[in-house]
LOMAR-747770 format. One line per 5 residues: number of its first residue (from 1); for each residue z, y, x of N, C-alpha, C. Coordinates in steps of 0.001 Angstrom, whole numbers, plus 500000, padded with zeros to 6 digits. Layout:
# LOMAR-747770
NUM) Z:Y:X:Z:Y:X:Z:Y:X ~ ...
//
This chain:
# LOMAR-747770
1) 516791:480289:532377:516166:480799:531154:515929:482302:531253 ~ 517037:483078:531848:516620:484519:531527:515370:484715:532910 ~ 515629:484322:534064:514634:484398:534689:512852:483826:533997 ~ 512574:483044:533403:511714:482502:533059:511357:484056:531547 ~ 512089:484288:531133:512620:485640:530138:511825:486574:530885
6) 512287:487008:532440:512003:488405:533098:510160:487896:533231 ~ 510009:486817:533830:508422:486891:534441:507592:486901:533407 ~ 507981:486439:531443:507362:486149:530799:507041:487821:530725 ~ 508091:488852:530352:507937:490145:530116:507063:491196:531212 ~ 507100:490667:532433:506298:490966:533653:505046:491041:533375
11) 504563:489894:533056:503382:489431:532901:503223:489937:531509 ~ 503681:490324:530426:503098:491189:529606:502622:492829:529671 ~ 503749:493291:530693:503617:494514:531112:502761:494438:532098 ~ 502240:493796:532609:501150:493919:533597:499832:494041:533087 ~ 499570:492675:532302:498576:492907:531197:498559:493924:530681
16) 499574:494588:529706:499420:495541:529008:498979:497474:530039 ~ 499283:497383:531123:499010:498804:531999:497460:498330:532530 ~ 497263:496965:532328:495576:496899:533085:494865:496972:532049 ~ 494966:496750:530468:494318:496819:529444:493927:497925:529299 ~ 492797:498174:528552:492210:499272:528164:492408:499504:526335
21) 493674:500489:526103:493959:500872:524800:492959:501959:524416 ~ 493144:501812:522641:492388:502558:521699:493272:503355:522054 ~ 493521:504693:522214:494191:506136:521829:494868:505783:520110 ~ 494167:505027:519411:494674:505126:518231:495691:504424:517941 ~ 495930:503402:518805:496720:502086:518606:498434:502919:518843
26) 498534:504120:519311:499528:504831:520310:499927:505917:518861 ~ 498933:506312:518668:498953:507480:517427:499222:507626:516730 ~ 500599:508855:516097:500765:509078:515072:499651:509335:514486 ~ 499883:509455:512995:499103:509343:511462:498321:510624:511980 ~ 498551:511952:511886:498435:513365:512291:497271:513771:513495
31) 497769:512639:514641:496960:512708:515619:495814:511485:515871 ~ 495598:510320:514759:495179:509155:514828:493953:509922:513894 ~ 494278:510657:512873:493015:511650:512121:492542:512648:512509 ~ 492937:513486:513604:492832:514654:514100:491796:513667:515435 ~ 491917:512278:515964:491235:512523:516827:489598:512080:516064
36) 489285:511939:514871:488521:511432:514336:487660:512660:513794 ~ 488113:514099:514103:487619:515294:513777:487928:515819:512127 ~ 489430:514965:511892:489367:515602:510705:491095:516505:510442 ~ 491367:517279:510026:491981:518322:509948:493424:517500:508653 ~ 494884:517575:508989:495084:516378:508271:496255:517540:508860
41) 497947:517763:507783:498511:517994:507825:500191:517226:507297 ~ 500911:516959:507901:502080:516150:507315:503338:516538:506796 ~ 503411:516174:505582:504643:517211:504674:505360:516144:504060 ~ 507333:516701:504149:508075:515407:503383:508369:515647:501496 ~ 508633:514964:501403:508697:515198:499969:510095:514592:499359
46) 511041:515035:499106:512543:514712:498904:512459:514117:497477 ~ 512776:512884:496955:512771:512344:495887:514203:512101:494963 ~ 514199:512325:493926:515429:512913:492960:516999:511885:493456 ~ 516309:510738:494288:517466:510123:494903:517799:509948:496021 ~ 517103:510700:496316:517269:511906:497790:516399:510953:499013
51) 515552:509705:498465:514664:509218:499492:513829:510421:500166 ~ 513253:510524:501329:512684:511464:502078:511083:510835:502706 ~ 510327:511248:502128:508878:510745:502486:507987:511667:502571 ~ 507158:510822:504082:505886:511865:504564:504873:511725:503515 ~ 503897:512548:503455:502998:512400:502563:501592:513201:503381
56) 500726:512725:503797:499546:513817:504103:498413:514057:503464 ~ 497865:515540:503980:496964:516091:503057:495764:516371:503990 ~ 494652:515890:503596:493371:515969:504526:492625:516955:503573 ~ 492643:518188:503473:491593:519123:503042:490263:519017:502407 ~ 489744:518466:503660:488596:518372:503825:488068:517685:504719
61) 486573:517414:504692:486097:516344:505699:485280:516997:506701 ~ 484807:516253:507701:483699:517162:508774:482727:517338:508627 ~ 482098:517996:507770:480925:518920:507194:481554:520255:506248 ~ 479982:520863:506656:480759:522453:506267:480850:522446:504442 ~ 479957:521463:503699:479981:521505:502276:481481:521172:501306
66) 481806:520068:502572:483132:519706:501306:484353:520546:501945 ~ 484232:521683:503147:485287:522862:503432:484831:523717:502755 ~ 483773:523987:502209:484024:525021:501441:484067:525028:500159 ~ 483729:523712:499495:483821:523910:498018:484887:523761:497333 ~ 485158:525006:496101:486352:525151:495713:486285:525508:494756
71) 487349:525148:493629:488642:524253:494001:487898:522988:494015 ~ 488547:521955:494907:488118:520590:494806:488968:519601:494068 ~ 488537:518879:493727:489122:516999:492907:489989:517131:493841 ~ 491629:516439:493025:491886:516259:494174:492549:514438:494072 ~ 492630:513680:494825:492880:512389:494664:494028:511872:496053
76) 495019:511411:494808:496069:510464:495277:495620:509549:495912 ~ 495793:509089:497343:495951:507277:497357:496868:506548:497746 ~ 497876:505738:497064:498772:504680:497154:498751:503680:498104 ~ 499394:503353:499282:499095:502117:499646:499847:500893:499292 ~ 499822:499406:499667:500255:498376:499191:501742:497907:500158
81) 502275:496874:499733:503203:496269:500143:503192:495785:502077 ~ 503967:496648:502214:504674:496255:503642:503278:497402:505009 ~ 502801:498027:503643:501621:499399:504786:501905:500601:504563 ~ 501228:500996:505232:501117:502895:504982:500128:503800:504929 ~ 500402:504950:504817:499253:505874:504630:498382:505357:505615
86) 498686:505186:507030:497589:504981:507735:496454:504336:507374 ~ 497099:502917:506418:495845:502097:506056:494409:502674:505442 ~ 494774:504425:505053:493438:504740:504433:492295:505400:505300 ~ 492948:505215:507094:492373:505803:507822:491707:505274:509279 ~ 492208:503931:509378:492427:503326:510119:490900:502420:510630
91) 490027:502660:509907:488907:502143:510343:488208:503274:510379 ~ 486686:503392:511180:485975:504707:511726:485813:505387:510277 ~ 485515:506508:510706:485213:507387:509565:484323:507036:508924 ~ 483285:506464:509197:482213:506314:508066:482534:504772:507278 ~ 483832:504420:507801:484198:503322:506776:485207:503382:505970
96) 486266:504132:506816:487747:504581:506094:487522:505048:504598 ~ 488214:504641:503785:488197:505464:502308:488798:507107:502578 ~ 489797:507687:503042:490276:508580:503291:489363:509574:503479 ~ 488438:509026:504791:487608:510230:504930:486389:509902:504535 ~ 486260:509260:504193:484670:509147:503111:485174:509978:501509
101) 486130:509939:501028:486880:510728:500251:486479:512267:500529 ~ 487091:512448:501677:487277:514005:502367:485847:514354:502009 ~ 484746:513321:502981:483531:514022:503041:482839:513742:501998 ~ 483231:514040:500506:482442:513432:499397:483255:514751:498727 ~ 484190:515445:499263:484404:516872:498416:486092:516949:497744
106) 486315:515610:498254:487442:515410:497677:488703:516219:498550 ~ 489808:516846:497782:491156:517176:498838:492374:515443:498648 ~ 492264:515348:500053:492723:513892:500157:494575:514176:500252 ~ 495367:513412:499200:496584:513359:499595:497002:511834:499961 ~ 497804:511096:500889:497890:509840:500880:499396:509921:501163
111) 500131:508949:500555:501610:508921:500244:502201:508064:500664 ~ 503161:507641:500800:503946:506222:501688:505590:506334:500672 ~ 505984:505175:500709:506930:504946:500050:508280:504794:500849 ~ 509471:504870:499954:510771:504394:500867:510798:503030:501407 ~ 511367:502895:502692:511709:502190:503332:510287:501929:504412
116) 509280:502257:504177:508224:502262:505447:508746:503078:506486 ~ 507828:502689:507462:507791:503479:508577:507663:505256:508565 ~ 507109:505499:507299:507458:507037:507041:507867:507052:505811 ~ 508914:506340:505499:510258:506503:504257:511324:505999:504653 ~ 511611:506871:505973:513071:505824:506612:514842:507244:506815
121) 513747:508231:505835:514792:509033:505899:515721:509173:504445 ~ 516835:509929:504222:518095:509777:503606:518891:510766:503268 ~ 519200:511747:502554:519557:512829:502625:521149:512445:502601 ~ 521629:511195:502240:522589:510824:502602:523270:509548:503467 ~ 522006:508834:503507:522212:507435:504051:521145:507346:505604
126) 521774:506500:505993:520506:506397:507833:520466:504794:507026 ~ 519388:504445:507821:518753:503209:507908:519664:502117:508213 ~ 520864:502386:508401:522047:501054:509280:522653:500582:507860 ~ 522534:501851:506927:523421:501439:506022:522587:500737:504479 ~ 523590:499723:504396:522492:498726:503265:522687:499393:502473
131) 523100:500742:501501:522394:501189:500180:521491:502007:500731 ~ 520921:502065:501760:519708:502977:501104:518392:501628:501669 ~ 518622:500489:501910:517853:499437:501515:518237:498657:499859 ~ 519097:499162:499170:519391:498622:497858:517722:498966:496922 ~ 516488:498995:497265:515443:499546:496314:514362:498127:496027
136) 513386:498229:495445:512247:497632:494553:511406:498303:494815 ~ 510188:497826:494283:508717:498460:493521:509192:498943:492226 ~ 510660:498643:491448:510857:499716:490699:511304:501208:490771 ~ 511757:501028:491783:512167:502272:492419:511243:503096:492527 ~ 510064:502485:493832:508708:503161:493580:508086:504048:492859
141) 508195:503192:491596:507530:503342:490384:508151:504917:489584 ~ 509338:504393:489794:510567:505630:489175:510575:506866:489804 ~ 510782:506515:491119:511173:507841:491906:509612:508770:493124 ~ 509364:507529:493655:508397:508009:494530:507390:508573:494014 ~ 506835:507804:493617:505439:508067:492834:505562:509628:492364
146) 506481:509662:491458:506685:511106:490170:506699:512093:491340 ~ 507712:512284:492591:507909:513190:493420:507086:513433:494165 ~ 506332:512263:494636:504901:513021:494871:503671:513733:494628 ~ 503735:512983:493331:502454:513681:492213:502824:514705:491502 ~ 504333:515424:491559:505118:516961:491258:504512:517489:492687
151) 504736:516507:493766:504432:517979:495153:503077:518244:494769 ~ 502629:517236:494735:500733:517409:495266:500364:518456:493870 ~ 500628:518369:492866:500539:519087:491834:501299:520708:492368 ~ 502136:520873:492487:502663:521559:493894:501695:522520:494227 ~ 501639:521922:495271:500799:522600:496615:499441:522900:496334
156) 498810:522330:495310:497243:522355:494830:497389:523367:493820 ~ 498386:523634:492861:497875:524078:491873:496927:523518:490623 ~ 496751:522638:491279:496137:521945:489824:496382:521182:488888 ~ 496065:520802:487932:497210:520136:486989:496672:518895:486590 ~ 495606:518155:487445:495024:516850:486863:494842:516553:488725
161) 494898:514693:488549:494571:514101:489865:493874:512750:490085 ~ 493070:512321:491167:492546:510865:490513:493500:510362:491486 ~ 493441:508993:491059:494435:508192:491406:493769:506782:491909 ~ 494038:506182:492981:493639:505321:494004:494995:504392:494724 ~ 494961:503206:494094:496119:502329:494587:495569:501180:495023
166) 496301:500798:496080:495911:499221:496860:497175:498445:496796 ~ 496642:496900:495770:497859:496483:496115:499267:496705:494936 ~ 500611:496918:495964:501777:497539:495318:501155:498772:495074 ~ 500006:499729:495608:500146:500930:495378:499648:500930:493877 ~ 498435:499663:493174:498081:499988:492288:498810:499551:491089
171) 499567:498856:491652:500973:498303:490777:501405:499293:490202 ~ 502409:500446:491245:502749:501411:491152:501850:502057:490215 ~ 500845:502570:490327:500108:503161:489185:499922:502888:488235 ~ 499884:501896:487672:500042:501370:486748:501123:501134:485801 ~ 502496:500736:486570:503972:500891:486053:504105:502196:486012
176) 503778:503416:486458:503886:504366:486250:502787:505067:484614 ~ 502041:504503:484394:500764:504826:483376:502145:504390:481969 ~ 502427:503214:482371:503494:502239:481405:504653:503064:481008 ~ 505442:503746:481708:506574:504093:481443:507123:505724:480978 ~ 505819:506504:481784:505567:507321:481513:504776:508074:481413
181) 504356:508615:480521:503271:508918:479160:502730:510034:479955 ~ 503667:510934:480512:502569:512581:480908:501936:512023:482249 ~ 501974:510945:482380:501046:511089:483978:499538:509826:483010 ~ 499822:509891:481688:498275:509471:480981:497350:510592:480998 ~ 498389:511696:481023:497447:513422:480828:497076:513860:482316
186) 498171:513442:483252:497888:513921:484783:496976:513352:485520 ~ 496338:511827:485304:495728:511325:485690:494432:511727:485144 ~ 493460:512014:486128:492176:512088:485289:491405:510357:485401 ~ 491516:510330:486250:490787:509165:485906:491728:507943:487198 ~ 491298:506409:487204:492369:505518:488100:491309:504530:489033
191) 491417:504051:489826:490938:503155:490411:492213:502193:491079 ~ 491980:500895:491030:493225:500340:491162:492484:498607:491624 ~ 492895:498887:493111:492150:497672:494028:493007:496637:494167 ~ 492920:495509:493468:493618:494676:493842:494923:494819:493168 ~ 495294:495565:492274:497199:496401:491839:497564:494299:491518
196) 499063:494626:492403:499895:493682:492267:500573:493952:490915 ~ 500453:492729:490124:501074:492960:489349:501717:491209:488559 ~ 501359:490390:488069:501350:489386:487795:501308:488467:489236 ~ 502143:487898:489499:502300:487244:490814:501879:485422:490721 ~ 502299:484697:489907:502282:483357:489696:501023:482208:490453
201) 500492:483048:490859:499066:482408:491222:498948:482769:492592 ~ 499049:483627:493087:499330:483851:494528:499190:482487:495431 ~ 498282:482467:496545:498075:481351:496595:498235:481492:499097 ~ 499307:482652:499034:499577:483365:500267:501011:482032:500867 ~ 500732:481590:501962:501433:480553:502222:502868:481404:502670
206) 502974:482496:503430:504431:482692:503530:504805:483719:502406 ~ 504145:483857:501444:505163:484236:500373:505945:482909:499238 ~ 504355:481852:499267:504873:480357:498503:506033:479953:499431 ~ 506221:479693:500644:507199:479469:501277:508321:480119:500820 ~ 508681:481321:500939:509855:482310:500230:510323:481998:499254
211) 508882:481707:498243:509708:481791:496957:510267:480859:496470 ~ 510258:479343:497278:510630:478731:497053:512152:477811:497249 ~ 512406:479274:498098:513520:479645:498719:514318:479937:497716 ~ 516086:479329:497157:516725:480198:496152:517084:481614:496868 ~ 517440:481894:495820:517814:483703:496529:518617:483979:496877
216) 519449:483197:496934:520761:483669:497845:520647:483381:499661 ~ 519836:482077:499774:519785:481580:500876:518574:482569:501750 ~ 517702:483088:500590:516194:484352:501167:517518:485595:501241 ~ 518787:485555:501005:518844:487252:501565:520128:486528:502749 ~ 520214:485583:502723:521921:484880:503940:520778:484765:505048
221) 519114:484474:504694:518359:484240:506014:517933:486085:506397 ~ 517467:486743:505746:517066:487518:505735:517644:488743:505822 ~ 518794:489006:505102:519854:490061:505515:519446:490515:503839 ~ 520162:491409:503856:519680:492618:502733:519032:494242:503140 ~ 518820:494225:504256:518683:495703:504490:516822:495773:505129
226) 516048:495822:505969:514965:495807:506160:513977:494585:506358 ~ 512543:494095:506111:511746:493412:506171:510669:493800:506579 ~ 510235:492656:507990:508790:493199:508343:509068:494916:509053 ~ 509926:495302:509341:509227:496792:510203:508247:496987:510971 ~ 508085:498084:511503:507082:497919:512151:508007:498206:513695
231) 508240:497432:514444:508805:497250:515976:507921:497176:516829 ~ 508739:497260:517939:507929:497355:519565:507376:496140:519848 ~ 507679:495245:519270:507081:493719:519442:505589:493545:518973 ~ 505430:494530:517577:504292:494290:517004:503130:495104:517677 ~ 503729:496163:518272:502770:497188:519353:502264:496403:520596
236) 503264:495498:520894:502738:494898:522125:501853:493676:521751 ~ 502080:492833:520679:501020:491712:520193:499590:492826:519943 ~ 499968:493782:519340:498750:494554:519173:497805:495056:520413 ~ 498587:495589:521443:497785:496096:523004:497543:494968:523834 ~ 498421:493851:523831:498011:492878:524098:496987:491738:524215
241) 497763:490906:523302:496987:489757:523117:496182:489657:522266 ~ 495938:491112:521446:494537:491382:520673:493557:491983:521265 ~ 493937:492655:521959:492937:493079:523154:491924:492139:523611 ~ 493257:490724:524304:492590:489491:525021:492171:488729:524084 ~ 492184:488625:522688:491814:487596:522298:492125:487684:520667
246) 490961:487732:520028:491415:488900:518581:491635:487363:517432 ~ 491347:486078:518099:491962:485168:517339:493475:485466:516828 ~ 494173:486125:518014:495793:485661:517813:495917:486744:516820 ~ 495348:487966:516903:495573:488940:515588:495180:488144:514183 ~ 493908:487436:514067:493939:487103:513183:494418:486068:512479
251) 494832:485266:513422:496084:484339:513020:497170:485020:512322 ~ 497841:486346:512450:498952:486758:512379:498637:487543:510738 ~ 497187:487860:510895:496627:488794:509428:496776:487661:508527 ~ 496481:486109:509146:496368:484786:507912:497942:484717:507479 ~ 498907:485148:508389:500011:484013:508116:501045:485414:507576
256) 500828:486065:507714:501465:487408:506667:500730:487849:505178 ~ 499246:487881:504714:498910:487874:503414:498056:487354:503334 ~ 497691:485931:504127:496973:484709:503626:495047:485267:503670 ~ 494940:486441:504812:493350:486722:504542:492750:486351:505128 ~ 491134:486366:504762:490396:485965:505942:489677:487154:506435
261) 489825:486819:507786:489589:487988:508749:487964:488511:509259 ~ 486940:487547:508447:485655:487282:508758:485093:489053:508401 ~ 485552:489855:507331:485071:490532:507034:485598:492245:507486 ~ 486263:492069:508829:487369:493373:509467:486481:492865:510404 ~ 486556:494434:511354:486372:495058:512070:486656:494392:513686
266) 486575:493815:514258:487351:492778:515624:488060:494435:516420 ~ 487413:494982:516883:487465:496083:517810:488329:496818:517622 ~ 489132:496470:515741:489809:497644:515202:491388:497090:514908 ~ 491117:495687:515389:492337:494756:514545:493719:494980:515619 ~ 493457:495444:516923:494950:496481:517752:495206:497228:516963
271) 494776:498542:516341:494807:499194:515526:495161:498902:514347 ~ 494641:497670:513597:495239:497280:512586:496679:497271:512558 ~ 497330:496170:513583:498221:495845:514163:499176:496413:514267 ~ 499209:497695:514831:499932:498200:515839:500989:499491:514714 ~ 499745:499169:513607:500852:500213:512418:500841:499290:511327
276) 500492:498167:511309:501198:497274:510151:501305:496065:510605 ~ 502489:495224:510043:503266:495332:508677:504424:496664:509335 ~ 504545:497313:508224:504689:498995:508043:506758:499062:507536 ~ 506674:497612:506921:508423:497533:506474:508566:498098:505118 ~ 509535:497163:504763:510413:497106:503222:511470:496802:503298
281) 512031:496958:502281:512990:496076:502140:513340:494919:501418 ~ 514228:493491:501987:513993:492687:501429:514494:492353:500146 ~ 515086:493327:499466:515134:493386:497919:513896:493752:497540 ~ 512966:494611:498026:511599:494664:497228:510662:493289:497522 ~ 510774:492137:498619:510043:491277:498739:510674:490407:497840
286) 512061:490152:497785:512723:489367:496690:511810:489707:495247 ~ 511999:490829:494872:511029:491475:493573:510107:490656:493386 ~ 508951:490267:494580:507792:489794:494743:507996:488097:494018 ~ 508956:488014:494952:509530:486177:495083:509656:486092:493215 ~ 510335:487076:492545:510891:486935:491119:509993:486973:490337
291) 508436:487251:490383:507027:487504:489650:506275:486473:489738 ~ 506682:485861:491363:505913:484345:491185:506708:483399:490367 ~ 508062:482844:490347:508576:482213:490242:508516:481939:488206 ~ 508598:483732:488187:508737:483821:486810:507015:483765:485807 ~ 506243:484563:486431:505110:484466:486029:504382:485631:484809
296) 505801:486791:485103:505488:488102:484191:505453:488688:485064 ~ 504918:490386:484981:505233:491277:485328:506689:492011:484750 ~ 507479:491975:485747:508494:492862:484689:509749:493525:485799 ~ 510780:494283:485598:511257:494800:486207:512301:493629:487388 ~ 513089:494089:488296:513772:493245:489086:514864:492522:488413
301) 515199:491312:488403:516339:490074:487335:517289:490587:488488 ~ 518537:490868:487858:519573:491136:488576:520635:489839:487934 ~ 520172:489360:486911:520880:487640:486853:521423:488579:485166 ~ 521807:487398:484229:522421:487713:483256:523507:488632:483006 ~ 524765:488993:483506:525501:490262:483568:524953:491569:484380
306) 524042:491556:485485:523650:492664:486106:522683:492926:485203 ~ 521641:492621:484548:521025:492864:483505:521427:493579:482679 ~ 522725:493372:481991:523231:493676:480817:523140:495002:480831 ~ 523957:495147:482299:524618:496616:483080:523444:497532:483340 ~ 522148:496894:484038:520740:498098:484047:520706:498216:482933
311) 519970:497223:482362:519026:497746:480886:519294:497388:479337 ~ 520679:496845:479342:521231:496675:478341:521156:495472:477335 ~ 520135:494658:478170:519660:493150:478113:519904:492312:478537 ~ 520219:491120:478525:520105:489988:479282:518539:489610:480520 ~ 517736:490014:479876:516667:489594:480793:516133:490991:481187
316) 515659:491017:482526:514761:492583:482988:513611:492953:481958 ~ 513381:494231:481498:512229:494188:480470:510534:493976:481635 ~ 509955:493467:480666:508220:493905:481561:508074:495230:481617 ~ 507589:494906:482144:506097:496518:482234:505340:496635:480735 ~ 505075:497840:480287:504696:497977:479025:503168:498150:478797
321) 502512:497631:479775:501044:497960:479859:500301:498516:478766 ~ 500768:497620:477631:499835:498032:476220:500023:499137:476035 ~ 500649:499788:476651:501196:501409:476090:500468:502238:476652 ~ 499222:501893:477911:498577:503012:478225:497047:503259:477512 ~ 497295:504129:477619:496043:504458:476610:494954:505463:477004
326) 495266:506022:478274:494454:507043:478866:495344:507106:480843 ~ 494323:506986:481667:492929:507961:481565:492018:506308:481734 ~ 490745:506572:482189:490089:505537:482028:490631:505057:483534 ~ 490224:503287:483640:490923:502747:484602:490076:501755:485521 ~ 489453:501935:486316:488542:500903:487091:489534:499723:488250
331) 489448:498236:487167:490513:497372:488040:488917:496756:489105 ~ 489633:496573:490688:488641:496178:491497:489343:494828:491642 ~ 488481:493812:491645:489093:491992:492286:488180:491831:492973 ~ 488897:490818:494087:488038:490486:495126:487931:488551:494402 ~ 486721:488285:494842:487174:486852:494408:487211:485570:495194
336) 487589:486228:496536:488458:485131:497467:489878:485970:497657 ~ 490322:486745:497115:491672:487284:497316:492605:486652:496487 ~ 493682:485446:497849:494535:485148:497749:496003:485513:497125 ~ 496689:486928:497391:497299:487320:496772:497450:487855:495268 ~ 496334:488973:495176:496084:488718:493535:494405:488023:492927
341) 495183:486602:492350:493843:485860:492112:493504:486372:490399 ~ 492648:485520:490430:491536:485796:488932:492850:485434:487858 ~ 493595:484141:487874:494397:484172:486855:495309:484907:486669 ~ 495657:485447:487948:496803:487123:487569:495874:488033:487121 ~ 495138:487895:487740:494983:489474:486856:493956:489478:485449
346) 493248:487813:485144:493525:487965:484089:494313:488463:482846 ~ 495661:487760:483148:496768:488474:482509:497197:489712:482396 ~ 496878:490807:483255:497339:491797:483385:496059:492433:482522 ~ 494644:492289:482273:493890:492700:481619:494065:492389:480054 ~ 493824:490997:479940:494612:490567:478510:495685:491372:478043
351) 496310:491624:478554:497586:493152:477979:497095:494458:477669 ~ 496073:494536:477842:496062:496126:477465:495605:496476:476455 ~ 495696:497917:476275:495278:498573:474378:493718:498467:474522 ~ 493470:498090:473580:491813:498111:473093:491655:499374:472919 ~ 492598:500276:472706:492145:501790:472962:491662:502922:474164
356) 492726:501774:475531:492109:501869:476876:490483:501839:477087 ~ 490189:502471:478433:488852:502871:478319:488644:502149:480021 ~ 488563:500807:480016:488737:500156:481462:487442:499439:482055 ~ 487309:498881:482885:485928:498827:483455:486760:497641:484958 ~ 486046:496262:484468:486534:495346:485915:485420:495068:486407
361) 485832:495258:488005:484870:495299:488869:485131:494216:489872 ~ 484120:493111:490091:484353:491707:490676:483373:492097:492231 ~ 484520:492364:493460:483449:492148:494256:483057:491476:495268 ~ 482177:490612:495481:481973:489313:496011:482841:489317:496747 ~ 483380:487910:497567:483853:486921:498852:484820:488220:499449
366) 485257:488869:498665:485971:490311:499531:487744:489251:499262 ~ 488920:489824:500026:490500:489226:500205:490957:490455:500173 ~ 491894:490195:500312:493266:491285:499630:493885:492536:501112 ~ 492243:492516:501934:492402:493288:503216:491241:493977:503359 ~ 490167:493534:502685:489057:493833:502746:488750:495359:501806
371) 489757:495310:500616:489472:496856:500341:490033:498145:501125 ~ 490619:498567:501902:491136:498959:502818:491024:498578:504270 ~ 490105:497552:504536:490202:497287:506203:488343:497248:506168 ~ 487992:496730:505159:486798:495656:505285:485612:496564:505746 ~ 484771:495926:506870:483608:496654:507574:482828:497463:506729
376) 482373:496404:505549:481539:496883:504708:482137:497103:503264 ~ 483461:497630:503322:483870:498487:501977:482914:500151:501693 ~ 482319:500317:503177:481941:501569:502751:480339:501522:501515 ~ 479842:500483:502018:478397:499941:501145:478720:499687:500268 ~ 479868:498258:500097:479849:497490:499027:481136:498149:498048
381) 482029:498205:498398:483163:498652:497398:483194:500340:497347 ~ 483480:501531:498224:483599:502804:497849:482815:503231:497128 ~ 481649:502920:497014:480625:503802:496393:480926:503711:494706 ~ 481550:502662:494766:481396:502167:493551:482918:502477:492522 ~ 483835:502878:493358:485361:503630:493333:484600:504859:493192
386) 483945:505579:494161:483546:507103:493718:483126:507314:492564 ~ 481878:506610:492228:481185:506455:490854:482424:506236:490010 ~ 482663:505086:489696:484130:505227:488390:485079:506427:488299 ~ 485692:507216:489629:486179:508054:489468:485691:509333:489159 ~ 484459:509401:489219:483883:510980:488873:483073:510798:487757
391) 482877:509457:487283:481867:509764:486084:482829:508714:484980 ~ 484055:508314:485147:484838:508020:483836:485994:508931:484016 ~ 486336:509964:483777:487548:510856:483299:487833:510952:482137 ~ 489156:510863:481778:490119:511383:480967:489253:512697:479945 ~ 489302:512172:478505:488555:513475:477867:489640:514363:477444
//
């Protein structure tokens, strides 16, 4: 067996030194944008519970109009469950949101959460130790989010930001709109692709698998401390056997968030690969498991006495959606996207104040990869995120 072990690994490393890699597939965030000609700097941001996260700031884009105009918009973007900043960069420039952002005038900040691949630091804990995997998408919501949108507010000087979430990221924005009121004033305006929020309908085969899992037996299989990282295993399926054969990538894109791959990039899917799935932890995928099962949005069930002890209830409270009332909010659905379908996010629209100033945007045969990966997000979906964000703001 271990011999049959050594020749299998042989023969990957052989393949892999005769292959011809993207430079990008290898690349940090820093140098994966820098080789794309755009100017991109990386800063951590210490969060009140001492999580430690990169966050980068792209200036500007490659033309001389949007370096020099000043002061510029400046816009947040969030990414989703189990990715990272990279995801806003990761396809060529004239498709990436990031730098179609940049070169549209915008100063680009893009943020990553605890427990990713750039939230793995601790001002008191290393990664071995299970409390500093003890977190949620409430956590997120609580800690990350606020400490970033204090830096970027920060470092800019300015006191308003647009806001751009995929996914958990638009979740996050949203639980954040809910809970607390001054980021209704900080936000000028929202775009929010796909925001996870209402789970019940989800129609992603290895999360239905999970959840159907009780929860004790999803953390005795699973551990309690990381999910999905991003490892040396996934670099080599990526230089590999996507190289040779971009079926097996997209097999792997179906059987992690249920997409179809018809509408990505083939040439780009090493790259895809090779920096996601990005890692969580499996108390925040549990979170996930507790939204389908239950069919609200609402904070993490720690069971009837742990309840009591967070929030002074028996049951976790929801999310308070009706409570936002500003800035204006453009929700994007795709309507083959498996993870959040039409009847979730029905629900999540049905909740809000008639005083909200919101705008849903349906856009064809697009999946829950396609706003962030998809060839033709730059035609069909950005233009149409730019427009909502510069011509519905916050009065």
């Amino acid at each position: 067996m271990k011999i049959i072990k050594i020749i299998f690994f042989l023969t990957l490393l052989v393949f892999f030194v005769n292959s011809q890699v993207d430079p990008d597939v290898l690349a940090n965030i820093t140098q994966l944008i820098h080789n794309h000609g755009y100017p991109c700097t990386n800063h951590k941001v210490t969060t009140e519970d001492g999580y430690i996260l990169q966050v980068q700031h792209v200036p500007y884009g490659r033309n001389n109009a949007s370096r020099t105009q000043d002061p510029k918009p400046v816009v947040y973007l969030q990414h989703g469950l189990l990715d990272s900043s990279f995801t806003w960069f990761l396809n060529e420039p004239n498709e990436a949101l990031g730098y179609i952002l940049a070169d549209y005038g915008f100063d680009v900040w893009a943020g990553n959460v605890r427990g990713n691949t750039m939230g793995l630091e601790h001002i008191k804990w290393t990664t071995n130790d299970v409390q500093f995997w003890n977190f949620s998408y409430d956590e997120m919501i609580q800690y990350d989010l606020p400490a970033i949108v204090d830096f970027i507010l920060e470092e800019t000087g300015s006191s308003e930001i647009y806001y751009v979430g995929h996914s958990q990221g638009g979740g996050m924005g949203l639980g954040a709109l809910s809970i607390f009121p001054k980021y209704q004033e900080i936000f000028k305006s929202v775009a929010l692709l796909a925001p996870a929020t209402y789970e019940n309908h989800q129609q992603c085969f290895l999360l239905s698998l999970l959840a159907d899992m009780e929860q004790k037996y999803f953390f005795d299989f699973f551990g309690e401390k990381d999910f999905m990282p991003e490892t040396w295993w996934i670099e080599l399926v990526a230089n590999t056997f996507c190289a040779a054969d971009p079926i097996v990538c997209e097999d792997i894109i179906l059987l992690i968030v249920g997409a179809d791959t018809g509408n990505l990039n083939e040439s780009r899917l090493p790259v895809f690969l090779s920096h996601t799935p990005a890692g969580s932890s499996t108390k925040n995928i549990n979170h996930y498991l507790q939204l389908i099962r239950t069919n609200k949005w609402q904070m993490y069930d720690y069971g009837t006495d742990g309840n009591m002890v967070k929030y002074g209830q028996s049951t976790p409270p929801e999310y308070p959606v009706e409570n936002v009332l500003n800035p204006p909010i453009g929700f994007f659905f795709g309507s083959k996207d498996l993870l959040v379908t039409q009847k979730d996010w029905e629900q999540t629209l049905a909740r809000l104040s008639p005083d909200l100033q919101w705008t849903e945007y349906t856009v064809p045969d697009y999946d829950h990869l396609d706003y962030v990966w998809g060839v033709n997000a730059h035609t069909l979906l950005y233009p149409q995120v730019i427009q909502h964000l510069v011509s519905n703001t916050r009065k």
